[in-house]
C-alpha positions in Angstrom: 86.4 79.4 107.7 89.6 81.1 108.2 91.3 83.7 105.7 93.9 82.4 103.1 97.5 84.0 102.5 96.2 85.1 99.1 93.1 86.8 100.6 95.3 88.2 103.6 97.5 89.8 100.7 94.6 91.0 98.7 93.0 92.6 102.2 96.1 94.3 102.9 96.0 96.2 99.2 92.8 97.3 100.0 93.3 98.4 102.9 96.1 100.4 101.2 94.0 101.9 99.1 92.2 103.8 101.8 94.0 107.5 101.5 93.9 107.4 97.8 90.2 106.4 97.6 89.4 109.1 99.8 91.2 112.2 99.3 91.4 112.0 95.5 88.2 110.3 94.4 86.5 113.4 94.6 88.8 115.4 93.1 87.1 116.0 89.4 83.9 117.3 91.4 85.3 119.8 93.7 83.7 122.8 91.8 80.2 121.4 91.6 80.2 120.7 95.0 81.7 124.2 96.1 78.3 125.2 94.4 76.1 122.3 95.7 77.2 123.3 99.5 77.0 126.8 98.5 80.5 127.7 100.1 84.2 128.6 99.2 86.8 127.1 97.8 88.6 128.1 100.8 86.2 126.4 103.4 85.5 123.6 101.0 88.9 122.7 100.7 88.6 122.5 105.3 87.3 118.8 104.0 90.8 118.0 103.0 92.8 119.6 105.5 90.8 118.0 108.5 90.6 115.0 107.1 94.3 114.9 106.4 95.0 115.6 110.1 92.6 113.4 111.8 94.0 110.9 109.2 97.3 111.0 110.8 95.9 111.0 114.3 93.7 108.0 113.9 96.9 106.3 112.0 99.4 107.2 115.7 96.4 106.4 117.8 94.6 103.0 116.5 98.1 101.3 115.2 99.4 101.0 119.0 96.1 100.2 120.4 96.0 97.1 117.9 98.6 96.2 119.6 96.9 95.9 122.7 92.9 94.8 121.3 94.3 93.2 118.1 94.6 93.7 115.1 90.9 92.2 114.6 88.9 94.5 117.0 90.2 97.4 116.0 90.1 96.8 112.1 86.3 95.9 112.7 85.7 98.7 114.5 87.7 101.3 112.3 85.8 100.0 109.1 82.4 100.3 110.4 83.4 104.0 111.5 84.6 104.4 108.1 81.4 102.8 106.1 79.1 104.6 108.1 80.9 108.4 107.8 81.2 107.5 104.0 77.7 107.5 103.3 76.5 110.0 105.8 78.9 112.6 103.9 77.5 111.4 100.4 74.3 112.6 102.0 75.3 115.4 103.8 73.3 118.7 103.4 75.7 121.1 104.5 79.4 121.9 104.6 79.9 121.6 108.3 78.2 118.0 108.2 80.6 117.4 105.4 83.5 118.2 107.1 82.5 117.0 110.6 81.9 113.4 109.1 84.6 113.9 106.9 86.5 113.7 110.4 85.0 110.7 111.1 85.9 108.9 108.2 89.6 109.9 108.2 90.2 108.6 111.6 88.5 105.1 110.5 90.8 105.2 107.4 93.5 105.8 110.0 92.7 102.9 112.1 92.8 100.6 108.6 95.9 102.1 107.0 98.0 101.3 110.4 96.2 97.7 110.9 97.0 96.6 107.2 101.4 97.3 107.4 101.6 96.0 111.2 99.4 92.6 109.5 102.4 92.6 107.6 104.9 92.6 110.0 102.3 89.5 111.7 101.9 87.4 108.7 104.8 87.8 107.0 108.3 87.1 106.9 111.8 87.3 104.6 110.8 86.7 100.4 106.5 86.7 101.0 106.9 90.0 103.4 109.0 91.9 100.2 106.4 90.7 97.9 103.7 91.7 99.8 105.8 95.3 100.0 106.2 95.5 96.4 102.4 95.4 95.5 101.8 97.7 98.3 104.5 99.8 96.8 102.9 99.9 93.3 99.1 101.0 94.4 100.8 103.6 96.4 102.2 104.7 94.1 99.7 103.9 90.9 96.6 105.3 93.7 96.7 109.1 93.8 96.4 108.8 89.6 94.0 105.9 89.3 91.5 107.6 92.1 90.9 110.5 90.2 90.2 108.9 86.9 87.9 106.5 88.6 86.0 109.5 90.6 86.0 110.9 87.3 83.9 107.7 85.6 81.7 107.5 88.5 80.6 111.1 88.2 79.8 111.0 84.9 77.6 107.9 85.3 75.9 109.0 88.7 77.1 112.0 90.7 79.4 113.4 93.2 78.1 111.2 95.9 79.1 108.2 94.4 82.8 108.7 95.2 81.8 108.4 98.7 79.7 105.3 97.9 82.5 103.2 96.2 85.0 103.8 98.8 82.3 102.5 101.6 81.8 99.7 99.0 85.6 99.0 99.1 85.7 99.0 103.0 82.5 97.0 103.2 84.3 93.8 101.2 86.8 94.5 103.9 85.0 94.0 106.6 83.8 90.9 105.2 87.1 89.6 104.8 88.1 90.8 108.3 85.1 88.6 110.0 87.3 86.2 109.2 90.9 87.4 110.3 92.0 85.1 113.3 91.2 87.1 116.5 94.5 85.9 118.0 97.0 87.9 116.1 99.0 89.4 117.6 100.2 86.6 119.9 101.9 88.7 122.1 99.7 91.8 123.6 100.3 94.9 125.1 99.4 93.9 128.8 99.3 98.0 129.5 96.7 100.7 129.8 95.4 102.2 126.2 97.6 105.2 127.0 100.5 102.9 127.7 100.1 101.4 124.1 100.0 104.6 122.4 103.1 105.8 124.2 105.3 102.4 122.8 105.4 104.6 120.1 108.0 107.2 121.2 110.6 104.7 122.3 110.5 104.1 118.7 110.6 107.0 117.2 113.7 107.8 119.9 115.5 104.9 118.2 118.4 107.7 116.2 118.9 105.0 113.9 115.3 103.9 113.0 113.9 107.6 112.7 117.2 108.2 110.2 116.0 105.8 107.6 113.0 106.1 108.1 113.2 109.9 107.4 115.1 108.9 104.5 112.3 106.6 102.8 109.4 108.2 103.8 110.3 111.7 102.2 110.0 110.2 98.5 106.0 110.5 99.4 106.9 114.4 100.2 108.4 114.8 96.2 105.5 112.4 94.8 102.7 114.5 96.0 104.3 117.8 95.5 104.4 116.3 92.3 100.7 114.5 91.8 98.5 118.0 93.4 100.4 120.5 90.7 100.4 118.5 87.6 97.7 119.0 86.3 98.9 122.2 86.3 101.9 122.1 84.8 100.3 119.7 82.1 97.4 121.6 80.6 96.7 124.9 79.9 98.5 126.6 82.5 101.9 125.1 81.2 102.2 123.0 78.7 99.3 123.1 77.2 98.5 119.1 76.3 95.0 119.6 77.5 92.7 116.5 77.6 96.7 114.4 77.6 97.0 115.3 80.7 95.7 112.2 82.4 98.3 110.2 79.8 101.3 111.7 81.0 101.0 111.3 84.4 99.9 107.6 84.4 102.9 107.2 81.7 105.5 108.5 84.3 103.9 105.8 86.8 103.6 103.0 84.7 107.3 103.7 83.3 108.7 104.2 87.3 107.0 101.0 88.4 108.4 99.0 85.5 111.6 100.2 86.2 111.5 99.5 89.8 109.8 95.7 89.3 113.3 95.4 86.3 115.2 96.3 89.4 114.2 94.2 91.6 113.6 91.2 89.7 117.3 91.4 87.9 119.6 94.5 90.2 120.3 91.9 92.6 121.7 94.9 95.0 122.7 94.9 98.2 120.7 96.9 101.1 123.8 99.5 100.6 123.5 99.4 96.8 120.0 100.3 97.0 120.6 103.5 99.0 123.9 104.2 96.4 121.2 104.2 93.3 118.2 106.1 95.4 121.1 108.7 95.8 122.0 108.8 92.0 118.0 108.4 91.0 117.2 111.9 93.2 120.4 113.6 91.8 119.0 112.3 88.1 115.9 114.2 88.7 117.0 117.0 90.1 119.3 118.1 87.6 116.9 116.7 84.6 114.2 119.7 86.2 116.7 122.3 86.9 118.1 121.9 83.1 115.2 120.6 80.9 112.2 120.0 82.6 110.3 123.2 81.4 111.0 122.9 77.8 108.7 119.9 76.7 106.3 117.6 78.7 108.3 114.6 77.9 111.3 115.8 79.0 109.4 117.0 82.4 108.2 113.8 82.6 111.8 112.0 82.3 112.5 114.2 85.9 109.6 112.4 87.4 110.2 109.2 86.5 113.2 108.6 88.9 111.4 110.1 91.9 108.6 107.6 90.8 111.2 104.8 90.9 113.2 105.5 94.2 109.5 105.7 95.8 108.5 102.4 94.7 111.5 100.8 95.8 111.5 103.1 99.1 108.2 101.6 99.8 108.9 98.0 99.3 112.9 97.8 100.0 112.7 100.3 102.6 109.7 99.4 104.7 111.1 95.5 104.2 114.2 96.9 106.5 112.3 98.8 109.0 109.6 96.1 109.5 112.4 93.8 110.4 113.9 95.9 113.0 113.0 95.0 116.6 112.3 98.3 118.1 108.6 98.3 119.0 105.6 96.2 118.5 104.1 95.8 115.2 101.3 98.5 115.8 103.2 101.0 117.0 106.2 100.3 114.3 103.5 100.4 111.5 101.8 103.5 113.1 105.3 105.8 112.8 105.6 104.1 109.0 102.3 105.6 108.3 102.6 108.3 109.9 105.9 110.0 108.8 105.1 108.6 104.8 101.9 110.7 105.5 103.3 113.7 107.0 105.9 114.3 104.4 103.4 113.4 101.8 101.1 116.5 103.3 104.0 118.9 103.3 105.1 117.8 99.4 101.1 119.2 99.1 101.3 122.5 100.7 105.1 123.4 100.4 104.7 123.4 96.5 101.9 125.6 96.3 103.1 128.1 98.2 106.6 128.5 96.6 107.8 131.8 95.7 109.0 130.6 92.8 108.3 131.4 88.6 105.8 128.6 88.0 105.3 125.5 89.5 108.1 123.2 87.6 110.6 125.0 89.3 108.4 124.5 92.7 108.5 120.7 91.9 112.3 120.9 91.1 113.1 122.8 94.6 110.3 119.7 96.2 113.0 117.5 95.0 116.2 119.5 95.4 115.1 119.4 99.1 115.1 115.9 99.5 118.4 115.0 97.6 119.6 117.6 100.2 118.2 115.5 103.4 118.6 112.3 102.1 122.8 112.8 101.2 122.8 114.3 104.6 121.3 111.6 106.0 123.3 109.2 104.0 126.4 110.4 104.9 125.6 110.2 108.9 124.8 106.6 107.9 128.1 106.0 106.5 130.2 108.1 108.6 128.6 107.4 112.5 127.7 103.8 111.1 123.8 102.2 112.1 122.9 99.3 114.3 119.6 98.4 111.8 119.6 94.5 110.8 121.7 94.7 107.3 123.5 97.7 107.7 125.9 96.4 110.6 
């Protein structure tokens, strides 16, 4: 039995799914388990940071080896890592266990995230390659709010624990569907040492052009979760004051951006150019919307979001669409710096807006997004002015 197209697509969400599942899931619980471990906040919160690290590691490591092993191996092999770290760190008895097989899991999270965009690049091509984009665009975009609500349920009906279970549960159905993944894709394998394969990645990320718009794409992810880790924040007590609304508001703003960005899709009809012409206006939208209203009422705060929200969406499946196209590496090593960068900038969105010296934290959200309206015009004009060689923008 070999795996359908449909199935493919519905293994590549889940795989998707991984970073979500496991750095918000256990969000709700982080208190009770500061106490449970008897530690800090401080060295609890060591079980993000390391994680978030050997998450990008595992991503710039695994994706180029795939190319080498396939993408088969390697996806077997990740999701077993990450199954079996999952439910040692629901049982773990202390915090340096925790975070040790923390570690552990990341880097098989890693290996999946990287496997699951280069399958992409494999198995699909022109109209089914953007479609498979756009779903991946909306659980990235609908996961860091869903992960917590659903950690949230399972806690209430077991414990903590369980939102390392249901993640291992996840990645378990995808091993399933990964026995039966062809073993020969991709065709053509890196004939080189393992170091060799994880160095096709600099070539790439040499390519002026390439690492341009990707910069430009990828830094929506660096204004989304600046956004996501301070809302609750800005939602409840400490600003607005909507209390148990909270959880409303921020999956309104998602909802509302991925509608928008399906509408635009489905009926803009624009041109590679005219999508980068109306990211431009969407970030400028935003950022004067926070700079001008955005602290007065939650709605109004929420009206700056939603363009962000959009442009991310369509950054994610326009975007990616162009870079996956370009021939500048193999498909590992391509889906590696994709990963990669989207997850860098999405770490520094999460400790850049914390640590603002700003008056409260709309105004450290605003900045988030002033800064990237700054790099992407920047970038946009180089685009324009010195030209690009990517497929579409000749």
């Amino acid at each position: 039995m070999r795996l359908s197209e449909g199935m493919l697509m519905v293994l590549i969400l889940m795989l998707g799914t991984f970073a979500p599942l496991s750095t918000d899931m256990f969000l709700p619980a982080l208190d009770e388990m500061v106490e449970n471990f008897q530690t800090t906040e401080s060295t609890f919160s060591m079980t993000m940071y390391m994680f978030m690290l050997f998450l990008a590691i595992g991503i710039l490591l695994l994706g180029p080896v795939s190319d080498k092993y396939g993408r088969r191996k390697v996806l077997i092999a990740s999701l077993i890592l990450y199954i079996a770290a999952s439910f040692v760190c629901s049982f773990s008895v202390s915090i340096e266990m925790l975070i040790i097989f923390r570690i552990l899991q990341s880097i098989g999270a890693g290996g999946a995230m990287a496997v699951s965009v280069a399958l992409i690049r494999d198995c699909f091509e022109g109209a089914r390659r953007a479609k498979v984009l756009t779903f991946v665009a909306v659980l990235g975009v609908l996961g860091p709010v869903l992960a917590p609500i659903l950690g949230q349920a399972l806690i209430w009906a077991m414990d903590w624990r369980a939102t390392f279970w249901a993640p291992a549960i996840v990645a378990a159905v995808c091993l399933a569907l990964t026995m039966l993944l062809p073993a020969n894709i991709p065709l053509e394998r890196y004939k080189g040492s393992i170091l060799g394969s994880v160095s096709t990645v600099i070539p790439i990320l040499k390519n002026k052009d390439f690492k341009r718009f990707t910069f430009m794409m990828n830094m929506a992810a660096f204004c989304i979760l600046a956004y996501v880790s301070v809302s609750e924040y800005i939602y409840k007590d400490k600003g607005f004051g909507v209390g148990d609304a909270f959880s409303l508001y921020l999956a309104s703003a998602m909802i509302i951006g991925i509608l928008c960005m399906l509408a635009i899709e489905k009926f803009g009809k624009l041109s590679n150019k005219g999508h980068l012409n109306l990211f431009f206006f969407l970030i400028l939208a935003a950022v004067v919307v926070m700079w001008t209203v955005g602290r007065t009422h939650p709605l109004l705060f929420m009206a700056g979001v939603v363009p962000i929200i959009i442009m991310s969406s369509m950054s994610r499946s326009f975007g990616f669409n162009i870079l996956l196209s370009q021939d500048v590496g193999n498909s590992g090593a391509i889906s590696a710096v994709l990963n990669f960068v989207n997850f860098l900038f999405a770490t520094l969105g999460m400790v850049v807006v914390v640590n603002l010296p700003l008056g409260n934290y709309v105004e450290s959200v605003a900045f988030c997004f002033t800064m990237y309206f700054v790099v992407y015009t920047v970038l946009l004009i180089l685009m324009k002015v010195r030209g690009s060689k990517l497929k579409g923008f000749e």
